[in-house]
C-alpha atoms as one frame of an Amber mdcrd trajectory, in Angstrom:
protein
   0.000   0.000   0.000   2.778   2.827   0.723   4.826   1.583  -2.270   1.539
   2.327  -4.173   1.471   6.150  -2.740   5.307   7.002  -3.263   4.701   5.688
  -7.291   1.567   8.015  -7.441   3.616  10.979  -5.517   7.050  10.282  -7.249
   5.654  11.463 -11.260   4.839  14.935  -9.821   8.551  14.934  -8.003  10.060
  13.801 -11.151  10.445  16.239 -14.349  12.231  14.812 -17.109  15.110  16.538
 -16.125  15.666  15.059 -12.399  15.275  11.652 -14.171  18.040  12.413 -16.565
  20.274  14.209 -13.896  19.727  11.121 -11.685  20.553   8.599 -14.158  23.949
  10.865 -14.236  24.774   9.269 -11.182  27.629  11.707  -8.932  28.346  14.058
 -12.112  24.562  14.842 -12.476  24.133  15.034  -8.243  27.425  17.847  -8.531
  25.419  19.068 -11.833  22.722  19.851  -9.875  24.319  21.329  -7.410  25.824
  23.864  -9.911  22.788  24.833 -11.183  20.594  25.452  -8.471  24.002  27.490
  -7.170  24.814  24.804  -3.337  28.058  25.345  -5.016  30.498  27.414  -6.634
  33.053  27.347  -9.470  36.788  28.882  -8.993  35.314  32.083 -11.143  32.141
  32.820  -9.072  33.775  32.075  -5.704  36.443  34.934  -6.930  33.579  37.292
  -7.875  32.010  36.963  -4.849  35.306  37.179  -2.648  35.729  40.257  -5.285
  32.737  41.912  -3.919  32.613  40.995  -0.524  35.942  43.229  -0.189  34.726
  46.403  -2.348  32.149  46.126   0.431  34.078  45.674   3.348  36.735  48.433
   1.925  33.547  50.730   1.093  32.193  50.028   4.638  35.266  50.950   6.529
  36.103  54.384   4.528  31.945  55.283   5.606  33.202  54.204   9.285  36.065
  56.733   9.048  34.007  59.211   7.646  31.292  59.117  10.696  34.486  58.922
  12.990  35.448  62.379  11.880  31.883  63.982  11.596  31.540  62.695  15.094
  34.634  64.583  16.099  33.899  67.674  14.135  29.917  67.662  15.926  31.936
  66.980  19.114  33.753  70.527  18.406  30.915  72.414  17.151  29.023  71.693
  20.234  32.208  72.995  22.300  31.797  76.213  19.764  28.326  76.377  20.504
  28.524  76.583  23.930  31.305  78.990  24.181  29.069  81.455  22.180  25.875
  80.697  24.246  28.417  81.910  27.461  29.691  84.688  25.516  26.560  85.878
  24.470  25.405  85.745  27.580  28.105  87.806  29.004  27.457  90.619  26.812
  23.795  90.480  27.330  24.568  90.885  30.740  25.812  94.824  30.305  29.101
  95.106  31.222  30.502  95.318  34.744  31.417  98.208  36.550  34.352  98.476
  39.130  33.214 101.084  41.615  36.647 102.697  42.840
């Protein structure tokens, strides 16, 4: 009986193809493989390791750059608050020494 639902399942599991990559035996399992891209050859693999370092190289240069727009915020907010006291100062009036 289960032998009789695996044959009426297994037509819809096999295409034409799968039968003909099976009967391959190992060269049409690593065929397979290829094509539904489980693995690589030499010239992808080096494409990919190709990009992966533009990105990392692109990702650290965008690190740098918020390093030092984090330093120059860091001294504009030092500015910023030397002004604020300055402006304060003046809005004071100025002082005046009694003798």
């Amino acid at each position: 009986m289960t032998s009789l639902l695996v044959a009426q399942a297994a037509p819809d599991l096999m295409s034409p193809y799968m039968a003909t990559l099976i009967s391959m035996g190992g060269f049409g399992f690593l065929l397979l493989l290829l094509l539904t891209n489980k693995i690589y050859t030499k010239y992808a693999y080096d494409q990919r390791t190709e990009e992966r370092d533009y990105y990392r190289e692109a990702f650290e240069v965008e690190r740098a750059a918020h390093s030092e727009t984090q330093k120059s915020r860091d001294l504009s907010v030092e500015q910023n608050k030397l002004v604020i006291h300055l402006l304060e100062e003046l809005k004071s009036g100025p002082k005046r020494v009694e003798p």
